[in-house]
N, C-alpha and C positions, 0 to 999 in steps of 0.2 A: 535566375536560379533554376538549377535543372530539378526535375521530378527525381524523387527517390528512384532508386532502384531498386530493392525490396524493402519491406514493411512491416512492421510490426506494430499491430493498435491491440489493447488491452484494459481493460475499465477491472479494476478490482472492487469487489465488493464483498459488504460483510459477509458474513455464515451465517447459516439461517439460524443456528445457535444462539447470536447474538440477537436478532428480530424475535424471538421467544423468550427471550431473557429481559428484553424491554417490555414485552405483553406480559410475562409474571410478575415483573416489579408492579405495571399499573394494576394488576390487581390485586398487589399486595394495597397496596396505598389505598384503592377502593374500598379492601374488605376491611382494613382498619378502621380508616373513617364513618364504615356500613356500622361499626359494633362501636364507634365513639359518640359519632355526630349523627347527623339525620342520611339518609340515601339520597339525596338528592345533593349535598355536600357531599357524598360517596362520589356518586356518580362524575361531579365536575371533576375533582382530583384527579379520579381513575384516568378521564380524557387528556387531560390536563400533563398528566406522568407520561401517559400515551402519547403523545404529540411530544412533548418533551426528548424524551430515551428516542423515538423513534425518530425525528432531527438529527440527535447525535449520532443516533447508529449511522444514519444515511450518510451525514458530513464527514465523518472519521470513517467510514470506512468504503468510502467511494475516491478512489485516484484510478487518475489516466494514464499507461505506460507508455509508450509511445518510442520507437528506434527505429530507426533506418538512415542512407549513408548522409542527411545531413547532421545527426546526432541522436542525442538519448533525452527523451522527454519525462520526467518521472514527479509526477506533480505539476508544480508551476515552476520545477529546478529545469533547468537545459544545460548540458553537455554537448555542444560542439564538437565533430566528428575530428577537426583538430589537433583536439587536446584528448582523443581516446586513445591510450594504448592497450594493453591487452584487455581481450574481452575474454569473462572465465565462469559458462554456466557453471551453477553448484546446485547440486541435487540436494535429499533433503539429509542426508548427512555431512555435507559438507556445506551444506547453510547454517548448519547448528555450529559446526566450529567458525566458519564465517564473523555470525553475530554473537558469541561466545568465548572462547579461550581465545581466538587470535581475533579477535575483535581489536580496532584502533581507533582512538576517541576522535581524531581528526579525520576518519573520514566520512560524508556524506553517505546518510541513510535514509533510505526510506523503506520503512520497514510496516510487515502488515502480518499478527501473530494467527493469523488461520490462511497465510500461504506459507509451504514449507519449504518453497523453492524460490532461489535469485539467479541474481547474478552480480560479480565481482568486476568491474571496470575501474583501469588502471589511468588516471591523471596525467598527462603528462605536457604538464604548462608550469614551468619554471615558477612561475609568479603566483599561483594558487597551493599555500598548502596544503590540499586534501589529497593524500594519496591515491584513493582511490573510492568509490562508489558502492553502496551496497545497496543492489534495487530487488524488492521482491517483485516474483512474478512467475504465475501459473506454466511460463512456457520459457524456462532460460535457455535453451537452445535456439529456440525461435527469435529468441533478441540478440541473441549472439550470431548468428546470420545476418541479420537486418543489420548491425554494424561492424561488419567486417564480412560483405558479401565476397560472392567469388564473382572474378571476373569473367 
């Protein structure tokens, strides 16, 4: 197998929006319990919520993007270089019709609602229904090089 020829690596991660929004929930849960039960049943919840919410932020909103000319990595989904046909950044207006009005149930998404940019990769394997790919990510240009470099 030959080394890529360019590259594209990419880790998306939550908005800090969302890691604040897990810290107000534990202390919503904390201060309820503070004015129900005793503080020290406060206190376990509060961590409790904490460790909770903040798991799930991290799991749901930690993927790996990953492209270059052996294919398109986008999670634990792979896209074989292929079966790529057109590669088609979309900015953040044209991600919104993207995942939106011309949105199509059959094709593969991976989608993450605090990036407002993808990109659009087109299928083209006989034998796979999915027309085509809807991958977010902070740099669709950048992934649209890495698979479909120049020579």
């Amino acid at each position: 197998m030959t080394p890529p020829t360019t590259v594209h690596r990419e880790r998306l991660t939550a908005a800090v929006s969302w890691w604040v929004a897990a810290a107000v929930f534990a202390v919503i849960i904390g201060w309820l319990l503070w004015v129900a039960a005793t503080p020290a049943i406060a206190l376990v919840a509060a961590t409790g919520s904490l460790v909770v919410t903040g798991a799930l932020v991290a799991f749901y909103g930690s993927v790996r993007i990953e492209a270059d000319s052996h294919g398109l990595r986008a999670g634990r989904a792979f896209l074989d270089t292929a079966h790529i046909g057109s590669v088609e950044p979309l900015e953040a207006a044209a991600w919104r019709e993207a995942i939106g009005p011309e949105g199509d149930v059959r094709a593969f998404t991976l989608l993450r609602p605090y990036v407002r940019t993808g990109v659009r990769v087109t299928v083209e394997d006989p034998d796979d229904p999915t027309p085509f790919w809807l991958v977010s990510t902070r740099f669709p240009a950048s992934v649209a090089r890495a698979l479909r470099p120049t020579p």
